[in-house]
C-alpha positions as CSV (number, residue, x, y, z in Angstrom):
1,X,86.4,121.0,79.9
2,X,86.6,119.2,82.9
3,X,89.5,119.7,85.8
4,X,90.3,117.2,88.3
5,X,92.6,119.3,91.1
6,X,95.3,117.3,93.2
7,X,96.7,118.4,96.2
8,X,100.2,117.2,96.8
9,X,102.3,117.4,99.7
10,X,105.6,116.5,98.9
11,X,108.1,116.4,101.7
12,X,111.3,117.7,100.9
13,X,113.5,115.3,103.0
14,X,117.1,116.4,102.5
15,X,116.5,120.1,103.3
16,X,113.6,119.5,105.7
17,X,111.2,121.5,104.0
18,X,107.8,121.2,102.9
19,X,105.8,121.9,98.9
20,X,102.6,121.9,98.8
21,X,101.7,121.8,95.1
22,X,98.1,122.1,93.6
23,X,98.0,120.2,90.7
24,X,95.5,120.7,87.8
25,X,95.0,118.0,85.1
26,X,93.2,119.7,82.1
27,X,91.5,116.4,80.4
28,X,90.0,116.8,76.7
29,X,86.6,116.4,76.4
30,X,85.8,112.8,75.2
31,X,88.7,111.1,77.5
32,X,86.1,109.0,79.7
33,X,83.9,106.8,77.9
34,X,84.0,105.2,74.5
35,X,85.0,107.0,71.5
36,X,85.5,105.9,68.1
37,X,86.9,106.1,64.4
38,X,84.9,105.4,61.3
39,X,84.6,101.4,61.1
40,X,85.3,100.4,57.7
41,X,83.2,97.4,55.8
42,X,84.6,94.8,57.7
43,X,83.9,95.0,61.4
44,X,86.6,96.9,63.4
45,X,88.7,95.5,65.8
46,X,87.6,96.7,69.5
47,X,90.1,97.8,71.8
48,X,89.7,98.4,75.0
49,X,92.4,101.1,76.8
50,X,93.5,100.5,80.1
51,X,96.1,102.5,82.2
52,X,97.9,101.6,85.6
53,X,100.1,104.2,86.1
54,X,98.3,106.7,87.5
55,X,97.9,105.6,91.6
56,X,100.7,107.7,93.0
57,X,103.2,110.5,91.6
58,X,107.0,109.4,92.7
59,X,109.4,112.0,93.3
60,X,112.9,110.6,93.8
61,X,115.9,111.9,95.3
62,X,119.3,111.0,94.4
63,X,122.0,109.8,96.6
64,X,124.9,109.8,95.2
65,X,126.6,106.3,96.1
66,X,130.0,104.1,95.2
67,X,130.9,100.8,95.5
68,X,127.2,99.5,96.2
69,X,125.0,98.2,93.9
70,X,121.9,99.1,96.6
71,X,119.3,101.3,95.7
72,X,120.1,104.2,98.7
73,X,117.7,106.9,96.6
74,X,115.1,109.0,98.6
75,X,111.5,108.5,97.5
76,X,108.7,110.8,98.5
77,X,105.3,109.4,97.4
78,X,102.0,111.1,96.5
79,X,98.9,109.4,96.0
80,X,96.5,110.8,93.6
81,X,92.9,110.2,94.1
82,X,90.2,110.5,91.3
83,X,92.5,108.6,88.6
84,X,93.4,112.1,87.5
85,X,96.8,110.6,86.1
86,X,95.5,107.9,84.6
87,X,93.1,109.9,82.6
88,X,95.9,112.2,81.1
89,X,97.2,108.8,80.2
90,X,94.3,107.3,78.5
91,X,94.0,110.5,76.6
92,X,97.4,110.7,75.1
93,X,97.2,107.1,74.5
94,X,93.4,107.2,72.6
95,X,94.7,109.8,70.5
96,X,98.0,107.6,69.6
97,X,95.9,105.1,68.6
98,X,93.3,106.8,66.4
99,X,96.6,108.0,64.7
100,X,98.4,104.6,64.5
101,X,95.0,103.0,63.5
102,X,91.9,104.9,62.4
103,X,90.5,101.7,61.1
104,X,90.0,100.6,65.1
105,X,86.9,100.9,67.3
106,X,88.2,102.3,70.9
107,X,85.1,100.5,72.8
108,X,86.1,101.5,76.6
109,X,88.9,103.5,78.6
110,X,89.5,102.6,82.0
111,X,91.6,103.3,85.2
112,X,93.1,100.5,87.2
113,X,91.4,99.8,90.2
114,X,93.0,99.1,94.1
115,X,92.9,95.2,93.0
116,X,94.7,95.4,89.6
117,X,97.3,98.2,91.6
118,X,98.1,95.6,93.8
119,X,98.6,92.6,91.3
120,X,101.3,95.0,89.5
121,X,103.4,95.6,92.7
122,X,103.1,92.2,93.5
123,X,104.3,91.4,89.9
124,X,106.8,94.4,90.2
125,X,108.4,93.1,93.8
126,X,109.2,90.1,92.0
127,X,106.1,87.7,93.9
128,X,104.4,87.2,90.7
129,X,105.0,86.4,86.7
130,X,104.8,89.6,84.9
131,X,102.2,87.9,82.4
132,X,99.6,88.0,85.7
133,X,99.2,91.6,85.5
134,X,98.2,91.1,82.0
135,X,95.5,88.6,83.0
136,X,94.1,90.0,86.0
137,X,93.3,92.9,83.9
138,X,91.6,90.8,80.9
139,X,89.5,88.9,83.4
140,X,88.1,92.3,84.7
141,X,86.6,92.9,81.3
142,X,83.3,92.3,80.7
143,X,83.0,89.4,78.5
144,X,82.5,90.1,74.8
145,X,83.1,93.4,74.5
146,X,86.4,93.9,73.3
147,X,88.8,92.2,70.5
148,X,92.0,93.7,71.9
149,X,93.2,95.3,75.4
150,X,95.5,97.9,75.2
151,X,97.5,98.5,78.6
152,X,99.6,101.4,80.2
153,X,101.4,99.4,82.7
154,X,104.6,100.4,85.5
155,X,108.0,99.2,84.3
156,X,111.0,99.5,86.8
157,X,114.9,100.2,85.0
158,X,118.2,101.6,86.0
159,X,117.8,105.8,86.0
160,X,118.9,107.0,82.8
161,X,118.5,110.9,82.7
162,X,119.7,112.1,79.1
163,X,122.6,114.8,79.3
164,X,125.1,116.1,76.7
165,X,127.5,113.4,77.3
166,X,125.1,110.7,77.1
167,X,122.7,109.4,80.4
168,X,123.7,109.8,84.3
169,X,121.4,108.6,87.1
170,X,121.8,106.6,89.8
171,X,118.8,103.9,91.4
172,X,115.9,102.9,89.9
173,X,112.7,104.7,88.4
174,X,109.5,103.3,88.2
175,X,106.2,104.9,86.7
176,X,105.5,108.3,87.0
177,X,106.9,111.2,88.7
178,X,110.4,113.6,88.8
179,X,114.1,112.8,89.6
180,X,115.6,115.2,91.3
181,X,119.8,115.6,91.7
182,X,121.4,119.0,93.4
183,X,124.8,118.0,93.2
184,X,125.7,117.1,89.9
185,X,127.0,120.0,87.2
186,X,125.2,119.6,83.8
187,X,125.0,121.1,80.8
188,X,121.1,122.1,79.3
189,X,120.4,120.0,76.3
190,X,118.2,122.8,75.3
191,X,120.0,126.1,76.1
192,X,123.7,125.1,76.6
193,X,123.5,126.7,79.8
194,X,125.2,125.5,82.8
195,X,124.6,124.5,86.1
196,X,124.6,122.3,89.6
197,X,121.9,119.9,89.7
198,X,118.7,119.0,87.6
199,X,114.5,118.1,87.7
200,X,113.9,115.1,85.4
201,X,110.9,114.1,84.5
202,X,110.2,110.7,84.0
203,X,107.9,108.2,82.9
204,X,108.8,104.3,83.1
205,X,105.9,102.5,81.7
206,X,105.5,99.4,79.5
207,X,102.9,99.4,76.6
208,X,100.9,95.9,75.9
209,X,98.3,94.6,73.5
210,X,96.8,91.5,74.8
211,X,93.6,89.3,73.5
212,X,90.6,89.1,75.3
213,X,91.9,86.3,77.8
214,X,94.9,88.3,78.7
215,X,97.6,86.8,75.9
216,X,100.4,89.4,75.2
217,X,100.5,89.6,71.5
218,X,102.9,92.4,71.7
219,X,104.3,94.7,74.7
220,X,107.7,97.6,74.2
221,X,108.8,99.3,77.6
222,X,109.2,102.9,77.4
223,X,112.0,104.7,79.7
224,X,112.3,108.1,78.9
225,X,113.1,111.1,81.0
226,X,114.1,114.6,80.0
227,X,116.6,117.1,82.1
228,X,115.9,120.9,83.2
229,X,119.1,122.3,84.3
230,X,119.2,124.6,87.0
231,X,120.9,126.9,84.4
232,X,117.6,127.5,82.5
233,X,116.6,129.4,85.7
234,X,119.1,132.2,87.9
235,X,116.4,132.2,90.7
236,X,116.1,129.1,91.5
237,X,117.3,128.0,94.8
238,X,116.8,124.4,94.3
239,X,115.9,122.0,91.8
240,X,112.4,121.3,92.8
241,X,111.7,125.0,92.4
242,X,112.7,125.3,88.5
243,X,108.8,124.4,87.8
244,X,105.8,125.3,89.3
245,X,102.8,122.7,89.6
246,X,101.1,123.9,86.3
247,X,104.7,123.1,84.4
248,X,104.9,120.1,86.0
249,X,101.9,118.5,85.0
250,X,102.8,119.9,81.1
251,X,105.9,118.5,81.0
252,X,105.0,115.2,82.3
253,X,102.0,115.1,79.8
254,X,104.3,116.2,76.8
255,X,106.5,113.2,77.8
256,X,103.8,110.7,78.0
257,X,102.2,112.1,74.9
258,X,105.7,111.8,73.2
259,X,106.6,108.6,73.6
260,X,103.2,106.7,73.4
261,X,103.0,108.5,69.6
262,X,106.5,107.1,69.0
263,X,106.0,103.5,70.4
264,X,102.5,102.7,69.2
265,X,102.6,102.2,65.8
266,X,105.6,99.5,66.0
267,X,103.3,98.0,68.8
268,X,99.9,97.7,67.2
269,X,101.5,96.5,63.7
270,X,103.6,93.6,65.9
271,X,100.3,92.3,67.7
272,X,98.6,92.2,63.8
């Protein structure tokens, strides 16, 4: 098994502290390179799996805010070298895929590179068509080699964190990464316990199958989050603190592995 450690340092900018988290992304042996199911008589179709999520880990503050439709959240942003995210990702999302469709060949997996990062926050910032992320990743293909690119890409939506009631948040989300909020009083989904303020987990991302020459045959955006209550934990001082770097990377995993399972089969049968 291979570990790829990340050191974060994520400054805590309402209560002017400091966490330094180590984190440790356990990858499954297999992840990098190609790897594939049984090909049936006919030739399989090639997919190639590509994911663009993985260049920095967003933690968001909320501000709470009224009467302004501005954005006033606090965002602390950790880069994380060594595609370590990105490979979690590609994981997850080979193993949805063999699943969804054992009759497909999975040919490559790949991380985004510094180029194809900045065509998506271009593309994200509103400066260029969304369908140019799509193609700048296709043309970095070598030619040939695949039938299908599969793509893990960065969608931006309003915060919805899910509580009892129904969703709260306010801002945006984008990618990867944790909400945090210390003032409002929810309720745990899980244990019914109560408490003031919450860690969310989130991951905003949109799944898309393209051809070879970067046509979207199919694409669903995927904008889930899930709530820790700082009643599942007396100690805890603050929100942040509920996890500790090893539980964050699980539950941002378990998330990601969620909701690729759930949105790939629909995707993969649309782009037939």
């Amino acid at each position: 098994m291979n570990n790829s450690r990340i050191s974060l340092f994520v400054r805590n900018g309402l209560m002017n502290l400091r966490d330094a988290i180590a984190i440790f992304f356990a990858l499954a042996p297999g992840v990098v390179g190609g790897a594939s199911a049984q090909p049936t008589a006919a030739l399989p179709v090639r997919y190639a799996l590509l994911s663009a999520v993985g260049d920095q880990l967003t933690v968001v503050h909320a501000r709470m805010q009224t009467g302004s439709r501005l954005d006033r959240n606090e965002r602390e942003v950790a880069a994380l070298p060594d595609s370590a995210l990105d490979r979690v990702v590609l994981r997850n999302l080979n193993a949805a895929l063999k699943k969804a469709a054992p009759e497909v060949e999975v040919a490559a997996l790949a991380a985004a590179n510094a180029s194809l990062f900045q065509v998506q926050r271009d593309v994200l910032s509103g400066n260029k068509p969304v369908d140019a992320t799509v193609r700048a990743f296709a043309s970095a293909l070598p030619p040939g080699g695949t039938d299908r690119l599969l793509l893990v890409l960065k969608h931006r939506s309003d915060a919805r964190i899910p509580v009892v009631s129904g969703a709260i948040g306010v801002g945006r989300l984008e990618g990867v990464g944790f909400y945090v909020d210390r003032v409002t009083r929810v309720k745990s989904m899980e244990t019914g316990a109560s408490g003031t303020g919450f860690l969310a987990p989130f991951a905003y991302v949109r799944l898309v199958i393209a051809d070879p020459d970067g046509r979207v045959l199919a694409e669903r955006a995927v904008e889930a989050a899930a709530t820790i209550g700082m009643g599942d934990s007396r100690d805890a001082m603050q929100p942040w603190e509920l996890l500790d770097a090893s539980a964050k990377v699980t539950v941002l995993d378990r998330l990601l592995r969620r909701e690729i399972e759930k949105t790939l089969p629909a995707l993969v049968a649309a782009a037939k």
